[in-house]
N, C-alpha and C positions, 0 to 999 in steps of 0.2 A: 231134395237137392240141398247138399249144405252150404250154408251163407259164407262168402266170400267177404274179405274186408274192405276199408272201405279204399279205394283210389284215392289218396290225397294229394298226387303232385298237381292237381287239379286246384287244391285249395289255397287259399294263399297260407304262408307257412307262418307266419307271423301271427294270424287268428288261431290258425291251428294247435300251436305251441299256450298260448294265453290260455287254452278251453284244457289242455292235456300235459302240459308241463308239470303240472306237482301231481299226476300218474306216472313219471317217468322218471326215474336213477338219472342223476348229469350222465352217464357212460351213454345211456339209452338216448336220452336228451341230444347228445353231444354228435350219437349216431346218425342218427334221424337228421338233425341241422345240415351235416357234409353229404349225405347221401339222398337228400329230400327226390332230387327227380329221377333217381334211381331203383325206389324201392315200387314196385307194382300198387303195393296195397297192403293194409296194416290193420290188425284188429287189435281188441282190447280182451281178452279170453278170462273171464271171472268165474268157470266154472273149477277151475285150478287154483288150489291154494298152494302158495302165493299165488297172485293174479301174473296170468303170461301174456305177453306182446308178441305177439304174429305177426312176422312179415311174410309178405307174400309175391312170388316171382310165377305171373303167369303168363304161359306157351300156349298158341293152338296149335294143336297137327291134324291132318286128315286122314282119318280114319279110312277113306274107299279108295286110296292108292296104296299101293302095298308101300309099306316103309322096309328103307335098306336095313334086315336082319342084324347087321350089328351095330348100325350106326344110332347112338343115343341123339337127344336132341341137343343143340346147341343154344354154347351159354359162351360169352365173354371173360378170357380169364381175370378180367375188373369185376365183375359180376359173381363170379366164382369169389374171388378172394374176399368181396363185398359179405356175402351170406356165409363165409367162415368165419369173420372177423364178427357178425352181429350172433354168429352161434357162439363162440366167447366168450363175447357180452352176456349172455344169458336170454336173446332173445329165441321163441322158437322160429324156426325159419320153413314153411311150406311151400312147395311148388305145385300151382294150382294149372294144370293142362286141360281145356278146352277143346274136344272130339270132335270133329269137324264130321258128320256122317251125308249119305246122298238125303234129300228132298226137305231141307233146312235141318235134318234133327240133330244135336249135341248130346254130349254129355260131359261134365265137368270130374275131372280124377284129380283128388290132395291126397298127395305124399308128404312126406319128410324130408326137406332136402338132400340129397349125398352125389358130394360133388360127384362122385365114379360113374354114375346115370348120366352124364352130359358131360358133349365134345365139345373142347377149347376151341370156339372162332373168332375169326379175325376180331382184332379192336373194333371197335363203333367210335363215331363223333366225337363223346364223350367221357371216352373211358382214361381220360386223362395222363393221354401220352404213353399205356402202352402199346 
């Protein structure tokens, strides 16, 4: 199974920043600060030269219902514009989905993000008035 990043809207963002701020470009920095309880989860990837920042947006689905054949998963289009604007930036952005199968079992699939994979729904709470 491959390692997932870490969930930091969990952390306080202030400790966080102090421990990972002089790993992070101001653009990256500046990202991270306005979007802190929006991002899923975030690694630090040093097997890539230069070293990459992975953000990560993850979905479960169930796997033992059929899903409607054309319909992709949904995503927020604040969420959608969110993982364009941090692909810009130059961060990488993965969407980490969660296989819901019968009698507990999973399985975890990371893609690449691409918004065309995922249908525009409604705003959420948060997604700051659109």
């Amino acid at each position: 199974m491959e390692k997932l990043g870490t969930n930091f809207s969990f952390l306080d963002k202030e400790k966080y920043l102090k421990i990972f701020e002089n790993r992070l470009s101001e653009k990256e920095k500046n990202f991270i600060i306005k979007n802190w309880f929006s991002i899923d989860a975030v690694e630090f990837d040093y097997t890539k030269k230069p070293r990459k920042v992975v953000l990560f947006e993850i979905k479960t689905s169930n796997k033992y219902i059929d899903p409607k054949p054309n319909w992709g998963q949904k995503m927020t289009l604040a969420t959608r514009n969110m993982y364009n604007e941090a692909l810009n930036i130059g961060f990488d952005v993965k969407v980490a989905t969660v296989w819901l199968h019968d009698n507990w079992n999973y399985d975890i699939e990371i893609v690449d993000f691409n918004q065309a994979k995922y249908t525009v729904d409604k705003p959420k709470k948060y997604d700051n008035g659109l």
